[in-house]
MIZARO-603477 format. One record per residue (C-alpha): residue number from 1; x, y, z. Coordinates in nm, 2 decimals. Layout:
// MIZARO-603477
[NUM [X Y Z]]
...
This chain:
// MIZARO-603477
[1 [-3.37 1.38 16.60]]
[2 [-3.52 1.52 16.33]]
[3 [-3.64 1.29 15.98]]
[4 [-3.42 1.53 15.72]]
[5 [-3.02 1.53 15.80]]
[6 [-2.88 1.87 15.67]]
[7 [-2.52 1.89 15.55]]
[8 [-2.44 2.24 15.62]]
[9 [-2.14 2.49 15.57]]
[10 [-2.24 2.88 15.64]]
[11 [-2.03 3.21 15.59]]
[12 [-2.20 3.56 15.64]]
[13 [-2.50 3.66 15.86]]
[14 [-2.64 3.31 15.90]]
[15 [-2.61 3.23 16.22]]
[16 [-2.90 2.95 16.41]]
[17 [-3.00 2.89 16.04]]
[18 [-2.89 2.51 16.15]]
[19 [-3.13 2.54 16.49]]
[20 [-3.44 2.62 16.26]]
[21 [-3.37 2.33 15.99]]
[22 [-3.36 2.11 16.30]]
[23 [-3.71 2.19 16.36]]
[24 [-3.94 1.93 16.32]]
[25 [-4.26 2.14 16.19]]
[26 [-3.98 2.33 15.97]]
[27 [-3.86 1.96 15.87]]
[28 [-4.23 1.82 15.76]]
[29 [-4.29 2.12 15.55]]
[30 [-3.97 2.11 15.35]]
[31 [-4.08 1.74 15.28]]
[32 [-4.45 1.78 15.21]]
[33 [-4.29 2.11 14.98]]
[34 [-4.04 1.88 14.80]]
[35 [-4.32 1.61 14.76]]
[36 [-4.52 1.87 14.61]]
[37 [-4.82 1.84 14.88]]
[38 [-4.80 2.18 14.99]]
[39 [-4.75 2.51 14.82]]
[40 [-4.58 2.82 14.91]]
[41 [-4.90 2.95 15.12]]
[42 [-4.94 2.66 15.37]]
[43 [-4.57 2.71 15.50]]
[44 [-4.54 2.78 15.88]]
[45 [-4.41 3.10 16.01]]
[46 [-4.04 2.92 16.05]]
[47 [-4.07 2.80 15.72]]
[48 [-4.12 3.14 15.60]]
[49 [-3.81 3.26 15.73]]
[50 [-3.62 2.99 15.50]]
[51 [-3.84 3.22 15.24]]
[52 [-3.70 3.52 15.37]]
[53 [-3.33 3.37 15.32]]
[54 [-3.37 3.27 15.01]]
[55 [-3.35 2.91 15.04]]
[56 [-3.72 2.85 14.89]]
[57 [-3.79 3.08 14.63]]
[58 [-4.14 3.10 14.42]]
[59 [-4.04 2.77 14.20]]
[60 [-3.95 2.59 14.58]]
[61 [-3.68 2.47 14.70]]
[62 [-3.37 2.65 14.60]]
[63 [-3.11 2.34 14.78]]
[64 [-3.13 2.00 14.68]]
[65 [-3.35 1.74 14.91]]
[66 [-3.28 1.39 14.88]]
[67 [-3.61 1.17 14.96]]
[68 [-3.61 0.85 15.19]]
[69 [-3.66 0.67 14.89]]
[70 [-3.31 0.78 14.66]]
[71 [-3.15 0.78 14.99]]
[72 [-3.16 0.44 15.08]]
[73 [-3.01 0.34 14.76]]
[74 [-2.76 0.63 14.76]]
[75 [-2.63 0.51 15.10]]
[76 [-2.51 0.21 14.96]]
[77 [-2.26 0.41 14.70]]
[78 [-2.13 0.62 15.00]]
[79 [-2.08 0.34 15.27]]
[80 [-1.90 0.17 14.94]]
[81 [-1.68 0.49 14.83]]
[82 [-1.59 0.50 15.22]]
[83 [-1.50 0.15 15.25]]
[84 [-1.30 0.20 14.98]]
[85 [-1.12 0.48 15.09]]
[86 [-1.04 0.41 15.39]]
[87 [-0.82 0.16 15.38]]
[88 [-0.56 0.38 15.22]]
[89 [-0.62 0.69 15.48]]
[90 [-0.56 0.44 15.77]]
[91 [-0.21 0.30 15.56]]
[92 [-0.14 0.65 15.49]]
[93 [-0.15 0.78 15.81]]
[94 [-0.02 0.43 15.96]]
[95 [0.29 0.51 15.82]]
[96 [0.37 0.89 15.82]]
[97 [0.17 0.98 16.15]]
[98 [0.34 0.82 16.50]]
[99 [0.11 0.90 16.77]]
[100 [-0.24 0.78 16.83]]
[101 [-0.31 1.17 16.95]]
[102 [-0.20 1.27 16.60]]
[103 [-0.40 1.04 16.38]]
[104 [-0.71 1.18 16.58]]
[105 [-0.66 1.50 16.49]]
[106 [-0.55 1.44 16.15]]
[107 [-0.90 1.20 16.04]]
[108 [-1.12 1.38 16.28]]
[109 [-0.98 1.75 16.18]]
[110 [-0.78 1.81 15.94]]
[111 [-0.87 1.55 15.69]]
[112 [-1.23 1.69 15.74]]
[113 [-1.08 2.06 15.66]]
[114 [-0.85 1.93 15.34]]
[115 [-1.17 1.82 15.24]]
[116 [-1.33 2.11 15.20]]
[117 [-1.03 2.30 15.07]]
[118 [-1.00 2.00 14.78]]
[119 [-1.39 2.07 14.73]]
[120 [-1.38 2.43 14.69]]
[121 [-1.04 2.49 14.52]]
[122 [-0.98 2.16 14.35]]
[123 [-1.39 2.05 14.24]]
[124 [-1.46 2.40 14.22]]
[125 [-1.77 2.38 14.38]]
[126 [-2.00 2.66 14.44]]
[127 [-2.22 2.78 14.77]]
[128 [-2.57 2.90 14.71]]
[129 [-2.50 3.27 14.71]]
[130 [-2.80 3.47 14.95]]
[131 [-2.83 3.87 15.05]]
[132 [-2.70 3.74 15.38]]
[133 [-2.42 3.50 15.28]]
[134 [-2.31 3.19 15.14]]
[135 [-2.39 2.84 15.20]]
[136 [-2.32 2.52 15.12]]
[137 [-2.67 2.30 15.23]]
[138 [-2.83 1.97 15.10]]
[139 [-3.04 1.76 15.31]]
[140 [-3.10 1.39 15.32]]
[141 [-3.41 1.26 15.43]]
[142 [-3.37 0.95 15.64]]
[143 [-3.01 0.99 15.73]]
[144 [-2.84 0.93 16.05]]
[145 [-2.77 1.28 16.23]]
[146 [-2.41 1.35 16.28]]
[147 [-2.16 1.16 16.50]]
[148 [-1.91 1.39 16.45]]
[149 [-1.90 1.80 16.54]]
[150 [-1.65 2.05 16.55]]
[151 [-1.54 2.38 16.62]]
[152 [-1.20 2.62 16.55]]
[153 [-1.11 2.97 16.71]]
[154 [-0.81 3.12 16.63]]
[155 [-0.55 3.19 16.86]]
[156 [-0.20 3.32 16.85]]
[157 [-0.01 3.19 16.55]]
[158 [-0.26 2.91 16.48]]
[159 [-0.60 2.72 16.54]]
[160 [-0.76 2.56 16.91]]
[161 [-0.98 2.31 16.80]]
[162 [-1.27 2.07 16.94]]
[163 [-1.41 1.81 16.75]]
[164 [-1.66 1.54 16.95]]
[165 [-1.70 1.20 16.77]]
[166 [-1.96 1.00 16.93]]
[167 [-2.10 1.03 17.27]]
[168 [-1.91 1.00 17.65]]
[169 [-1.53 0.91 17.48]]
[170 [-1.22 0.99 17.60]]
[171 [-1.04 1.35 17.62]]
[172 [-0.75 1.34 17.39]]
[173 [-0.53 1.64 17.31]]
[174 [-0.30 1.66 17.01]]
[175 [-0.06 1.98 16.94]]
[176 [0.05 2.01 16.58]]
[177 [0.37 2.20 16.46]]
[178 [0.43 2.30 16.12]]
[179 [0.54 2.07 15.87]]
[180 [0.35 1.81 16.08]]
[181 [0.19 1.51 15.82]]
[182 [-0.16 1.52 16.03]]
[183 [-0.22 1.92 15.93]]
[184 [-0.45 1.97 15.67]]
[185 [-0.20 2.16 15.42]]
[186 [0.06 1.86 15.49]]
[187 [0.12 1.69 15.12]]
[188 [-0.01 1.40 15.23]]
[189 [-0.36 1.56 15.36]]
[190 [-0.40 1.70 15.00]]
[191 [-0.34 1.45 14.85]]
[192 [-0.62 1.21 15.05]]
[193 [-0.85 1.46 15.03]]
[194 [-0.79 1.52 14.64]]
[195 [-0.85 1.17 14.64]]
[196 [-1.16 1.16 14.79]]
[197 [-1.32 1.54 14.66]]
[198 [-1.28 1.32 14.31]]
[199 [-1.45 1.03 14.38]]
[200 [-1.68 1.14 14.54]]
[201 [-1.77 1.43 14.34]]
[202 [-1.77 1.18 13.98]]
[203 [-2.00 0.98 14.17]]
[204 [-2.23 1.22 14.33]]
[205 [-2.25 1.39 13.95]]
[206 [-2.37 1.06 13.83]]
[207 [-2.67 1.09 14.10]]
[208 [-2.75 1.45 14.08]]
[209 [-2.87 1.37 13.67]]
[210 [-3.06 1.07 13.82]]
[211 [-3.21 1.30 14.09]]
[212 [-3.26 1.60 13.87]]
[213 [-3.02 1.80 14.03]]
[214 [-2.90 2.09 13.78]]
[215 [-2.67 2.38 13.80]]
[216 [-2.65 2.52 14.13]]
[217 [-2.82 2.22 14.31]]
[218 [-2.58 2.00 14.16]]
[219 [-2.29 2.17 14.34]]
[220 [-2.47 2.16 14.69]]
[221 [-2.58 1.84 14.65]]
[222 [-2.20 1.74 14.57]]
[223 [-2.07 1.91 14.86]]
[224 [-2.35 1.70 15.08]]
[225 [-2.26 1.33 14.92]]
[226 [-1.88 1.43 14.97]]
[227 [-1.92 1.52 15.34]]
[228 [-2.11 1.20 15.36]]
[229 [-1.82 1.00 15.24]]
[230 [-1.59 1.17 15.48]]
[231 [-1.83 1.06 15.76]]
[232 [-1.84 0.72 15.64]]
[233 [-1.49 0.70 15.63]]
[234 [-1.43 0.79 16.04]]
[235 [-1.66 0.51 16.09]]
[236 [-1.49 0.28 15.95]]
[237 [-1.20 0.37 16.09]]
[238 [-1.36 0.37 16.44]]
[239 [-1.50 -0.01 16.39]]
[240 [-1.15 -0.10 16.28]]
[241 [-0.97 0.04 16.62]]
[242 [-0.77 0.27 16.47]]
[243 [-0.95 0.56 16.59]]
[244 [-1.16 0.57 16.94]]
[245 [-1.49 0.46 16.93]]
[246 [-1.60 0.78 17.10]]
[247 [-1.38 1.09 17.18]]
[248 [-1.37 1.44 17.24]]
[249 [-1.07 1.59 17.09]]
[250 [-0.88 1.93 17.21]]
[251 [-0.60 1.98 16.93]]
[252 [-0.39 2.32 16.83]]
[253 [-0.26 2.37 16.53]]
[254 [0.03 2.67 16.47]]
[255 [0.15 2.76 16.16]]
């Protein structure tokens, strides 16, 4: 596992840009750049590639980096905001959502999609626009690498999904209809992740001026902190029972 944990959304010609951020030589370069021990010239080939996208420009990195050092403070606000979130996702979905399959699908899927809907089109946050896409990256230097991944393909009339959470769990399959509360453009999904984009993006505004993260930055590095949340949030909900502790999850979802 690498020392930098990227948060990373990509749309366009972008594809294995998150293989080569998971390199480690790529990693110790972007740290020793952002530290301001190296310049531009002493990249590695791979880092020069991240050049060649865009993401480090002549005035260096053009995504924000948190350091091990912010980090460890900053975790404290997100494992807080999730904590107190959480408590009314689980009641939420306690109430409207009967089966266990559902409530999966809806924390582990669609909450995680609602999310990012509420971020774009609620927060109006902005990717970092490159000739060969869009992205949305910020990487956090000492954080714990994902738990969770995921994966949609359309099919006919809707969406096959696959999301992992943890390591070895249970298969647990989940089919929802439309008008179902656990689908990501249910009322009730907008309105948890409205919730959540605005806490989370109030609070993560109140870092990016501590961390010097201006204009575009401060967008990425919103979308980052938010995503962290989220994450914190399915693990609390895990520890409390009312998710698996590990599971691999097979859910469609028809419109």
């Amino acid at each position: 596992m690498g020392r930098i944990r990227f948060i990373l959304a990509t749309r366009g010609e972008l594809f294995g840009l998150d293989y080569l951020l998971d390199d480690s030589g790529v990693q110790e370069s972007l740290i020793a750049l952002r530290r301001k021990i190296i310049g531009l010239d002493s990249l590695p080939e791979k880092g020069r590639m991240l050049l060649e996208l865009g993401l480090i420009t002549d005035e260096g990195l053009a995504f924000p980096m948190v350091l091990d050092e912010d980090y460890r403070t900053l975790r404290r606000d997100v494992e807080a905001l999730g904590e107190e979130i959480s408590g009314e996702v689980e009641d939420s979905l306690a109430d409207s959502v009967d089966s266990r399959e559902e409530r999966c699908a809806a924390v582990l899927g669609e909450l995680d999609a609602a999310l990012d809907a509420a971020l774009v089109e609620e927060q109006g946050l902005r990717p970092l626009r490159l000739a060969r896409g869009e992205v949305f990256i910020c990487g956090f230097e000492g954080a714990r690498g994902p738990a969770l991944t995921s994966e949609c393909h359309e099919i006919e009339g809707g969406l096959r999904c696959m999301v992992e959470y943890g390591e070895g769990g249970e298969v647990v399959r989940a089919t929802l209809g439309r008008g179902s509360a656990a689908s990501a453009e249910s009322p009730l999904m907008t309105e948890l992740a409205d919730r959540i984009s605005r806490l989370s993006v109030e609070r993560a505004g109140l870092w990016a001026r501590e961390l010097g993260f201006t204009g575009p930055k401060g967008d990425l590095f919103a979308y980052g902190f938010s995503k962290l949340v989220y994450e914190s949030i399915v693990s609390i909900l895990s520890r409390r029972g009312f998710l698996p502790g590990a599971v691999r999850l097979v859910y469609e979802v028809y419109w």
